[in-house]
Gaussian input, Z-matrix of N, CA and C with variables (Angstrom, degrees):
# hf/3-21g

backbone

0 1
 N
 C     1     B1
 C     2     B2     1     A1
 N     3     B3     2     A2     1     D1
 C     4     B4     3     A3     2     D2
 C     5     B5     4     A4     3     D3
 N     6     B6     5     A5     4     D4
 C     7     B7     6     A6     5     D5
 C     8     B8     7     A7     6     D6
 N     9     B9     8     A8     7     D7
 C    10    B10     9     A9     8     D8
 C    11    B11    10    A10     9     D9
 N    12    B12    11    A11    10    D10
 C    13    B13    12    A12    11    D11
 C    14    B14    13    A13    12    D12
 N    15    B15    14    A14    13    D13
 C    16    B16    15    A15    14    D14
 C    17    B17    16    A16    15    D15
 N    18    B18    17    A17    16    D16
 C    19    B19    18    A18    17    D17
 C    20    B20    19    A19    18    D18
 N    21    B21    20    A20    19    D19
 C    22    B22    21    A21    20    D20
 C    23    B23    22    A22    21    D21
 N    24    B24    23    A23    22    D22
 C    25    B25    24    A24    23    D23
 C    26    B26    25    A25    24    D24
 N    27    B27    26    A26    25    D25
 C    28    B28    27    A27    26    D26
 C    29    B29    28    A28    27    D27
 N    30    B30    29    A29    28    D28
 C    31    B31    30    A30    29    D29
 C    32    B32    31    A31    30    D30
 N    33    B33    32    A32    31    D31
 C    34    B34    33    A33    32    D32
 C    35    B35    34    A34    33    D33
 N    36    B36    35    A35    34    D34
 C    37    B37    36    A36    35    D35
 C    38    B38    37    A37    36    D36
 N    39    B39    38    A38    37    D37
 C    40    B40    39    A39    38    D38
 C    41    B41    40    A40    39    D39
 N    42    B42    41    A41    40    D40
 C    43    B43    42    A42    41    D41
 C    44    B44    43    A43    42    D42
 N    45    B45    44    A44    43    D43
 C    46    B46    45    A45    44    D44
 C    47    B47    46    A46    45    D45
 N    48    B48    47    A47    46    D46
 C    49    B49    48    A48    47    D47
 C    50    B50    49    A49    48    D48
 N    51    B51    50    A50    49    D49
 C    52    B52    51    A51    50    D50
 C    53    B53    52    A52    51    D51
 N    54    B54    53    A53    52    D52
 C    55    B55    54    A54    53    D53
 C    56    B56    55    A55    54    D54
 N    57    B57    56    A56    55    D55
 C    58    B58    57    A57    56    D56
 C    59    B59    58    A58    57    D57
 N    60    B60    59    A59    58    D58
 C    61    B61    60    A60    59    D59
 C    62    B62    61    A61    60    D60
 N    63    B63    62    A62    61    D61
 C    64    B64    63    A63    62    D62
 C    65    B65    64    A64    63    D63
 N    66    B66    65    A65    64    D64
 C    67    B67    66    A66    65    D65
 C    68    B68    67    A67    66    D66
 N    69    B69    68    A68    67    D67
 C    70    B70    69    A69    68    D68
 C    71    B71    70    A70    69    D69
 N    72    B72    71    A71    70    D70
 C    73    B73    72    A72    71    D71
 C    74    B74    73    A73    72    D72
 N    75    B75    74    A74    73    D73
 C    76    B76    75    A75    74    D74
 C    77    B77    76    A76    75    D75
 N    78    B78    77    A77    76    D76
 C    79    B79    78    A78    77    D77
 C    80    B80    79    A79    78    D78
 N    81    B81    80    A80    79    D79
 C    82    B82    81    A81    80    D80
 C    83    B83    82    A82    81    D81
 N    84    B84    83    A83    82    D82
 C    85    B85    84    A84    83    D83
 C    86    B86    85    A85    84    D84
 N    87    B87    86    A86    85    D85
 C    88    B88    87    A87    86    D86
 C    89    B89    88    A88    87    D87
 N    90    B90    89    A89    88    D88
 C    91    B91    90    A90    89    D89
 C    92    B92    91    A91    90    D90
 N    93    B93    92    A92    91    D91
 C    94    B94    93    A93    92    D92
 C    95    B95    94    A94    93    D93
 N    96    B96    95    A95    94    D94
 C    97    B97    96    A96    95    D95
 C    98    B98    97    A97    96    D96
 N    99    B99    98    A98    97    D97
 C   100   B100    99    A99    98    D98
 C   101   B101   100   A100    99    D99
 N   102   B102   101   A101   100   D100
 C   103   B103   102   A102   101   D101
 C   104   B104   103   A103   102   D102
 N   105   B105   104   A104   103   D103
 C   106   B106   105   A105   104   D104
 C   107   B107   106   A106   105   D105
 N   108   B108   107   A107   106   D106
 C   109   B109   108   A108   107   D107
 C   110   B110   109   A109   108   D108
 N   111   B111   110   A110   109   D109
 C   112   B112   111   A111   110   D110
 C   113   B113   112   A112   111   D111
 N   114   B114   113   A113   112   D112
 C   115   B115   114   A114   113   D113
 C   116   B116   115   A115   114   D114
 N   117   B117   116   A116   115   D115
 C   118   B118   117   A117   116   D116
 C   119   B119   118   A118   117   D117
 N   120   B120   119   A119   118   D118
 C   121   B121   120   A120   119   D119
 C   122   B122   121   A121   120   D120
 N   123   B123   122   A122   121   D121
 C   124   B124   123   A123   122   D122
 C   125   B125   124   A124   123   D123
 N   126   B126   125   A125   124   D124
 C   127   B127   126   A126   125   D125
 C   128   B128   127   A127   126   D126
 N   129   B129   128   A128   127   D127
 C   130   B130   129   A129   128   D128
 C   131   B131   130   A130   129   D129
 N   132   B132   131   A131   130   D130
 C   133   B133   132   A132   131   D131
 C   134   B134   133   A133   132   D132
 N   135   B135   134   A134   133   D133
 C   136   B136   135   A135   134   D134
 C   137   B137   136   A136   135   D135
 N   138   B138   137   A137   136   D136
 C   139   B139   138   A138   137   D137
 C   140   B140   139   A139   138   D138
 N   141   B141   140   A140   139   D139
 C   142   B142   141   A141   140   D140
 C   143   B143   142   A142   141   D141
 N   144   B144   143   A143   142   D142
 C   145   B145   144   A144   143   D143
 C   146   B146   145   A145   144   D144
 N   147   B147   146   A146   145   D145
 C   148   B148   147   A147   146   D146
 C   149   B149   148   A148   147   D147
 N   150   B150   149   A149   148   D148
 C   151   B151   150   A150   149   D149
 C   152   B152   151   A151   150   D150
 N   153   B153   152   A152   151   D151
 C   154   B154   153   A153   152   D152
 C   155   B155   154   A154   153   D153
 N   156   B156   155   A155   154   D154
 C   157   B157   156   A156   155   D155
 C   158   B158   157   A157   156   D156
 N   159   B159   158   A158   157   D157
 C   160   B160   159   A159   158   D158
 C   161   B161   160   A160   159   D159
 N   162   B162   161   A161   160   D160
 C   163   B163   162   A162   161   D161
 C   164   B164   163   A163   162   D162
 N   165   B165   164   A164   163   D163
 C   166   B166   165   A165   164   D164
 C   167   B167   166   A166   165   D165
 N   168   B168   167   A167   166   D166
 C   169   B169   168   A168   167   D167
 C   170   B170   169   A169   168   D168
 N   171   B171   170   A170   169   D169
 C   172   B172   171   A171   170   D170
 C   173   B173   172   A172   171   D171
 N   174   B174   173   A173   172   D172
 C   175   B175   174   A174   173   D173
 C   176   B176   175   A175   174   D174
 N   177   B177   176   A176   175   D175
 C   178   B178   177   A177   176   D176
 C   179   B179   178   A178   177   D177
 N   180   B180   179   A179   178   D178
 C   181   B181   180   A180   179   D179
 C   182   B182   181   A181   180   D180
 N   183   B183   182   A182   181   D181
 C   184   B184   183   A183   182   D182
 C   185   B185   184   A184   183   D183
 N   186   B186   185   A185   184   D184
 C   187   B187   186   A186   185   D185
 C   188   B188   187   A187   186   D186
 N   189   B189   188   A188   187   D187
 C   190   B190   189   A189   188   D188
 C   191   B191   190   A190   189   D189
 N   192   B192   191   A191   190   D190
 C   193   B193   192   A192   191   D191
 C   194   B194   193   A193   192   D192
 N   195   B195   194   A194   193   D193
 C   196   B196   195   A195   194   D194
 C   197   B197   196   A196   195   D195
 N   198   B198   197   A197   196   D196
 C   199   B199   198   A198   197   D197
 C   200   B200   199   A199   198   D198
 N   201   B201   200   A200   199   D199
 C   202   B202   201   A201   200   D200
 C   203   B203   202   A202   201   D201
 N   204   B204   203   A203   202   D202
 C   205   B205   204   A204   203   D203
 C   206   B206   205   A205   204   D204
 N   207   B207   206   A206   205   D205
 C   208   B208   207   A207   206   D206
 C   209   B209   208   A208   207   D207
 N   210   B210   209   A209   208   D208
 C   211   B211   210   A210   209   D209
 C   212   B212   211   A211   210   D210
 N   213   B213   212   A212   211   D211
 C   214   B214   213   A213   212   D212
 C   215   B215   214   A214   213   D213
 N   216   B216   215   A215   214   D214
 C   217   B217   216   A216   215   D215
 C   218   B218   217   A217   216   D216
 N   219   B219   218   A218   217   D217
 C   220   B220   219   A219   218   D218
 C   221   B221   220   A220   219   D219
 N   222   B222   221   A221   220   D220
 C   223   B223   222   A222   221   D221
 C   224   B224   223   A223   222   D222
 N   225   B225   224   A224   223   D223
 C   226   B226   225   A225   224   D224
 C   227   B227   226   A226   225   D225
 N   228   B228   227   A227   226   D226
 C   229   B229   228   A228   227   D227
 C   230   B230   229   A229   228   D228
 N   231   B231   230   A230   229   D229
 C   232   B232   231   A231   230   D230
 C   233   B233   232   A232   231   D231
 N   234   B234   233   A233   232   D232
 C   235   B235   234   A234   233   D233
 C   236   B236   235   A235   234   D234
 N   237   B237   236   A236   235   D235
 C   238   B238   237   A237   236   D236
 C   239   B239   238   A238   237   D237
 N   240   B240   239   A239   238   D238
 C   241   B241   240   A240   239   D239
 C   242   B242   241   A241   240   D240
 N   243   B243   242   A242   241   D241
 C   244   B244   243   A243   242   D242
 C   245   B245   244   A244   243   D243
 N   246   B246   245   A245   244   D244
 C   247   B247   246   A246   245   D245
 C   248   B248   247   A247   246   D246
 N   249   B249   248   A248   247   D247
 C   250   B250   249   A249   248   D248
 C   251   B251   250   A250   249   D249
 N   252   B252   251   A251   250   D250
 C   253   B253   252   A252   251   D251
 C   254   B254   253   A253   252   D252

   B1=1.4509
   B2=1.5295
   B3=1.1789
   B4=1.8191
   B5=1.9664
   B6=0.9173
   B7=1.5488
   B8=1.2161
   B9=1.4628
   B10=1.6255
   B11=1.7880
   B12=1.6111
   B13=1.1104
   B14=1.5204
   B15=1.8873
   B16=1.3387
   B17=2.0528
   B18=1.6153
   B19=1.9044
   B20=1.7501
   B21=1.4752
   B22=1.8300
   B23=1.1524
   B24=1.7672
   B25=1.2628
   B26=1.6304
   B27=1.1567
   B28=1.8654
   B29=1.5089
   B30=1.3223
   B31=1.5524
   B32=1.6830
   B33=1.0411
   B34=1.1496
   B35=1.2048
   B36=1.1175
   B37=1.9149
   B38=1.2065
   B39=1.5833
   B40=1.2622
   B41=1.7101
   B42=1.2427
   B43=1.2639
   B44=1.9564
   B45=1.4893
   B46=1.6725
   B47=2.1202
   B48=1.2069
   B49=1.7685
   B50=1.6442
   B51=1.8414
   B52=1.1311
   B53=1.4654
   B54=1.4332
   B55=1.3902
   B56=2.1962
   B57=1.6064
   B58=0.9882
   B59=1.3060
   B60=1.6560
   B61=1.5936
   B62=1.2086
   B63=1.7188
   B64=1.5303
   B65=1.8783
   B66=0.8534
   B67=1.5908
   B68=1.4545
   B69=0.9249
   B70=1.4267
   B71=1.6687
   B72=1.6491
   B73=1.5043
   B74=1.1320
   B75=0.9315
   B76=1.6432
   B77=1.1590
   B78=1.2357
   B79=1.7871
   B80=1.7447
   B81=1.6145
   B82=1.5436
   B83=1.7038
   B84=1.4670
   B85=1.7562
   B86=1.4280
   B87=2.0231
   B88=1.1565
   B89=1.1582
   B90=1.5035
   B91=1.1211
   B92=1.9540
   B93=1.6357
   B94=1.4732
   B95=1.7762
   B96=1.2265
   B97=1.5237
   B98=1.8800
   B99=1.0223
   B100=1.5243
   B101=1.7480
   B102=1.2035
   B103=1.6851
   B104=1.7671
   B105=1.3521
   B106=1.8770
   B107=1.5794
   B108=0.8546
   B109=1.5933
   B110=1.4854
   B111=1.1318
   B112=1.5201
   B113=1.3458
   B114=1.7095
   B115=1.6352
   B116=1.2853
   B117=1.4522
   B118=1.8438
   B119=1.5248
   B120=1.5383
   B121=1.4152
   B122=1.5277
   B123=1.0904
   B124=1.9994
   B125=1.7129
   B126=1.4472
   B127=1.6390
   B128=2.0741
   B129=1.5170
   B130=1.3641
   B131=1.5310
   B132=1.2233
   B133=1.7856
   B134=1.5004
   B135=0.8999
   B136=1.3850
   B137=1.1881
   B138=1.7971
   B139=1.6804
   B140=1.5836
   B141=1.5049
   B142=1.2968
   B143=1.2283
   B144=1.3779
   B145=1.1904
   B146=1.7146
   B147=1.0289
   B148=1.3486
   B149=1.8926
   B150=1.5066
   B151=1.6846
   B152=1.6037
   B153=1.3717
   B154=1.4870
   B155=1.6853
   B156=1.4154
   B157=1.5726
   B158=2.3782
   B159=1.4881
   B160=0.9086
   B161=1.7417
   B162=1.5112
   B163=1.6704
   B164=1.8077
   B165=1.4386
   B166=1.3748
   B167=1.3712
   B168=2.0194
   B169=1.9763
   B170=1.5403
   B171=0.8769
   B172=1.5200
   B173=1.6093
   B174=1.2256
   B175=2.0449
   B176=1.4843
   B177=1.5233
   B178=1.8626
   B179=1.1965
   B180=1.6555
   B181=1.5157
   B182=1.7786
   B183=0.6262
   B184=1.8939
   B185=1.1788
   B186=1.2745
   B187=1.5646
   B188=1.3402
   B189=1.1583
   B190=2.1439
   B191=2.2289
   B192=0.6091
   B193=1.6851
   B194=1.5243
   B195=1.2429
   B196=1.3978
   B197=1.5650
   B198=1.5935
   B199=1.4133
   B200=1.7403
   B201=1.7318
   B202=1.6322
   B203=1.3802
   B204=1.9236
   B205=1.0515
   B206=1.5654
   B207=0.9743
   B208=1.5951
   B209=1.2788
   B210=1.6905
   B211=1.6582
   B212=1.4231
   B213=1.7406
   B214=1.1656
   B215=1.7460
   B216=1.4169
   B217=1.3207
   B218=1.0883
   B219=1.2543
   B220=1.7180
   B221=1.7181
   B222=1.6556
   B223=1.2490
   B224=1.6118
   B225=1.2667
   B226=1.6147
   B227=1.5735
   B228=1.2657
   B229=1.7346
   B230=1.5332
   B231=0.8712
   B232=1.8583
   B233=1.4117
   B234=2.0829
   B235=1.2871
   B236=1.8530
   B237=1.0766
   B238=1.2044
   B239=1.2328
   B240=1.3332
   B241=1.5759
   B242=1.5659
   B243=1.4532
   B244=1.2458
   B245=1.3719
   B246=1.8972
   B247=1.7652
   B248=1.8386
   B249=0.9427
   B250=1.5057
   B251=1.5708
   B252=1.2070
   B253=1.7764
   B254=1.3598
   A1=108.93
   A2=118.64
   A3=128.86
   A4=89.18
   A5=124.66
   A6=145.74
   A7=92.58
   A8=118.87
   A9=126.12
   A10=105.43
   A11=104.93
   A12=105.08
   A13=134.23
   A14=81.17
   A15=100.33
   A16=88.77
   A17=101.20
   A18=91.67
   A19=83.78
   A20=108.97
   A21=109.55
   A22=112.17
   A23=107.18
   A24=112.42
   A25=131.67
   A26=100.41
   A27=84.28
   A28=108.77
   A29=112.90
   A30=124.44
   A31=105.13
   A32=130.22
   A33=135.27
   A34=99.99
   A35=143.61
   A36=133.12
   A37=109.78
   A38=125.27
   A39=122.37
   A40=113.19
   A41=121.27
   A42=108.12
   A43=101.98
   A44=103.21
   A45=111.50
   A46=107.77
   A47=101.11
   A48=115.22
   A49=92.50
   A50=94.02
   A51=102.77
   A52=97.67
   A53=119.10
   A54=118.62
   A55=83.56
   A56=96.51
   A57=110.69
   A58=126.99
   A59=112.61
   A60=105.90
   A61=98.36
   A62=119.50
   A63=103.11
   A64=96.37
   A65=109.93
   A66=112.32
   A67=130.26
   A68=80.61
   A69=109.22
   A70=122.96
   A71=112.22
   A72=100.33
   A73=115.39
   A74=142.96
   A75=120.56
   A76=93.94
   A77=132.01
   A78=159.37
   A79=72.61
   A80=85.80
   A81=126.06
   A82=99.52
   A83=97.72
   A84=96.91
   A85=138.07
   A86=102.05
   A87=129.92
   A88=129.76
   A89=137.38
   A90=118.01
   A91=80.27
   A92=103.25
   A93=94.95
   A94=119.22
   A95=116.27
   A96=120.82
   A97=114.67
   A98=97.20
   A99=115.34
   A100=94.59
   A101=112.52
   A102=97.61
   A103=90.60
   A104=107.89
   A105=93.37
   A106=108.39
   A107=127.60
   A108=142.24
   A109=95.62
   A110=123.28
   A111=140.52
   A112=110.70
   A113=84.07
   A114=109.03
   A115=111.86
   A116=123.33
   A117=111.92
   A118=105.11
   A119=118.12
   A120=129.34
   A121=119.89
   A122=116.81
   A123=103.61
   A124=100.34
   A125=109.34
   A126=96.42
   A127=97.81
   A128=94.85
   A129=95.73
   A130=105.31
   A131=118.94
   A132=140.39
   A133=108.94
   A134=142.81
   A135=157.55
   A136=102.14
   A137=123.11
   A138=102.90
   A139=92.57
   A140=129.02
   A141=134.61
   A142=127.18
   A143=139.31
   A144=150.98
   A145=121.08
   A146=102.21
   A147=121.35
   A148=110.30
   A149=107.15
   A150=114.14
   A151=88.04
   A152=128.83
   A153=127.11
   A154=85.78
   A155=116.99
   A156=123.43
   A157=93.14
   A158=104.36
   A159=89.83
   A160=90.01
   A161=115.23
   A162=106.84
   A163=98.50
   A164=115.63
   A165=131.43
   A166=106.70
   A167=103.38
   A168=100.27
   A169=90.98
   A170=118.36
   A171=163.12
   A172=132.55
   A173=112.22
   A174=96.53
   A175=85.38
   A176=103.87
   A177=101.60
   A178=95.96
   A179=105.78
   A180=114.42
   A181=115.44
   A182=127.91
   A183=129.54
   A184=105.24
   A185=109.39
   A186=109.73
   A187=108.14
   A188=110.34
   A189=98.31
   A190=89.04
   A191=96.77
   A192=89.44
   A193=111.97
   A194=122.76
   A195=123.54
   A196=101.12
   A197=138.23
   A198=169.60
   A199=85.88
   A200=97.87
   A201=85.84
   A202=91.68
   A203=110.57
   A204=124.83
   A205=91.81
   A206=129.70
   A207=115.26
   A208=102.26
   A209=108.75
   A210=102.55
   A211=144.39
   A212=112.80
   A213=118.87
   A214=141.23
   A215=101.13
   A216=121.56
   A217=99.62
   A218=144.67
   A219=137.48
   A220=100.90
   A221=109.50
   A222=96.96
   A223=131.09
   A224=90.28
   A225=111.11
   A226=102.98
   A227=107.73
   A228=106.20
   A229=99.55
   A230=139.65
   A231=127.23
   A232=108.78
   A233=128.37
   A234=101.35
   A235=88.17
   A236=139.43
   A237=138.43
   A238=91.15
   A239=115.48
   A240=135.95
   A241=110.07
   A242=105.68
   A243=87.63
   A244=160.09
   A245=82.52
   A246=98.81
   A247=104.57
   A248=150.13
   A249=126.36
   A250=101.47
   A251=126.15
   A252=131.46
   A253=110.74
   D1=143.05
   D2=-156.84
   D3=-91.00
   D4=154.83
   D5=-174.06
   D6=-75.70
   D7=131.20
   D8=171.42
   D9=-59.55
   D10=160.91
   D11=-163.19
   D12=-108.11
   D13=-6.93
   D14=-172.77
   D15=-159.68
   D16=140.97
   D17=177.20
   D18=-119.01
   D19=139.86
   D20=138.27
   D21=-78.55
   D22=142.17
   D23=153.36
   D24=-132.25
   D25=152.54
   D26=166.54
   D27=-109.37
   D28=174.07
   D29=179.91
   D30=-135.41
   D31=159.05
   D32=-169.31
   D33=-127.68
   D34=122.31
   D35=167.95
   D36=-79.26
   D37=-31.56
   D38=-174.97
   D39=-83.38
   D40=-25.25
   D41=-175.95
   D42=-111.44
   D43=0.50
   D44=178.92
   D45=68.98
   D46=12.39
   D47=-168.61
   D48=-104.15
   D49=131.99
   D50=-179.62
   D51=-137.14
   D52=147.09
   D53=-152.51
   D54=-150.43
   D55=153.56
   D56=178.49
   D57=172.04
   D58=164.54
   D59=-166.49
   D60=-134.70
   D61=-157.70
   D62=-168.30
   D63=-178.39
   D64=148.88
   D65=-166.62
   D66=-83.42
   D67=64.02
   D68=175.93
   D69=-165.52
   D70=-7.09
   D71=168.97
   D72=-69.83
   D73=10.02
   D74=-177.80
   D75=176.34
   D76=166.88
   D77=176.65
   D78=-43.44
   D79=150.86
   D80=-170.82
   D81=-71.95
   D82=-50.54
   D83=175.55
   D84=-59.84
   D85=-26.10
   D86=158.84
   D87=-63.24
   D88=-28.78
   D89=-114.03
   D90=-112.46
   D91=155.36
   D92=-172.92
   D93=-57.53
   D94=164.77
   D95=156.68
   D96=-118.70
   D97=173.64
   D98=-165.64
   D99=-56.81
   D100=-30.89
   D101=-161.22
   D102=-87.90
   D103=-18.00
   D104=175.23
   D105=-91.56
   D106=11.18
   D107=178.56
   D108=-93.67
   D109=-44.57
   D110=-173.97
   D111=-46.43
   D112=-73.87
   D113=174.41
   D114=-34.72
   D115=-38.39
   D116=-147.45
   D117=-109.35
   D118=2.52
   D119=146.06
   D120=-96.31
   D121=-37.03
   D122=171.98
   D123=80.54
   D124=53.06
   D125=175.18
   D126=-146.54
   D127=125.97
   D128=-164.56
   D129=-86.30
   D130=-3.40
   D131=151.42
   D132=-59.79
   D133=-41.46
   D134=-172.66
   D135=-9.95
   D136=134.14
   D137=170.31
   D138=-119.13
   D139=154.76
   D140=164.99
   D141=-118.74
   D142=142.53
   D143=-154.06
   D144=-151.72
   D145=-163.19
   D146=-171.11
   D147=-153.34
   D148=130.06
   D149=-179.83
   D150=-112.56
   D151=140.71
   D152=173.07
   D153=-116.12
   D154=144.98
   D155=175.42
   D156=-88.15
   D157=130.96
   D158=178.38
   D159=-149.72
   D160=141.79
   D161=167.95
   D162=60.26
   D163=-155.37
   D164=-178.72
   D165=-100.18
   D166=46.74
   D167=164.00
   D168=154.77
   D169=163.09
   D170=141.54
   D171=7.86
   D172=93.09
   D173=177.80
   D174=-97.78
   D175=132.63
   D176=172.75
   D177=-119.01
   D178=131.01
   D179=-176.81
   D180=-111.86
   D181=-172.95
   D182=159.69
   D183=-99.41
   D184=-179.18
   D185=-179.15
   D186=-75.93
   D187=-14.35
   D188=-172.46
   D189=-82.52
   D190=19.67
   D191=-176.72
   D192=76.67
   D193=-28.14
   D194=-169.58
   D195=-55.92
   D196=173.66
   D197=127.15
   D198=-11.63
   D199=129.65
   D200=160.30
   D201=-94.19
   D202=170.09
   D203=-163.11
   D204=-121.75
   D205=4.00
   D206=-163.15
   D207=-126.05
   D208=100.82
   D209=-179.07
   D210=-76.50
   D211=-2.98
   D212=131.97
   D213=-26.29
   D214=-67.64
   D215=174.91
   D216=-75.55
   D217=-12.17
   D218=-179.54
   D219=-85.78
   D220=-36.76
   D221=-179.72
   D222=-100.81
   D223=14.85
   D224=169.10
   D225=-84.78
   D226=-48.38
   D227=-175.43
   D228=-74.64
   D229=-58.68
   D230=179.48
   D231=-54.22
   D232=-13.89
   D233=-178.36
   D234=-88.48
   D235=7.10
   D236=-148.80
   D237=-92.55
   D238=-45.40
   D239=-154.90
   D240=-79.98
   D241=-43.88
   D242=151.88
   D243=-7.08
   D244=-87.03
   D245=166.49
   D246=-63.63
   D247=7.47
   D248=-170.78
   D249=-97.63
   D250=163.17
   D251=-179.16
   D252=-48.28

């Protein structure tokens, strides 16, 4: 099976937990979105985004598509990325 191509994620500031899926776990109709990513942390702070797989790593975006700007939260989502297949 080919490496997903793109993961959503959310981040939580209050609990520092960032959770996420990516297109390819499951049937296209299945597969989670940002507001059920939401759900399974419980933080009404929540920020959501987008990781695109590009080269040997990562464009991490926000949800508006733009560059995230906050390199904290940039390096929470690449340690995230890590752990994924």
């Amino acid at each position: 099976m080919s490496k997903p191509l793109y993961h959503r994620w959310v981040y939580s500031p209050r609990t520092d937990k960032v959770t996420m899926s990516d297109n390819k776990e499951t049937h296209p109709a299945r597969v989670r979105t940002h507001g059920d990513l939401a759900k399974e942390i419980d933080d009404s702070n929540a920020i959501h985004g987008y990781a695109f797989r590009i080269g040997g790593g990562y464009r991490i975006l926000g949800y508006d598509h733009k560059p995230l700007t906050d390199p904290f939260i940039k390096r929470r989502v690449e340690k995230e990325l890590t752990n994924v297949k």
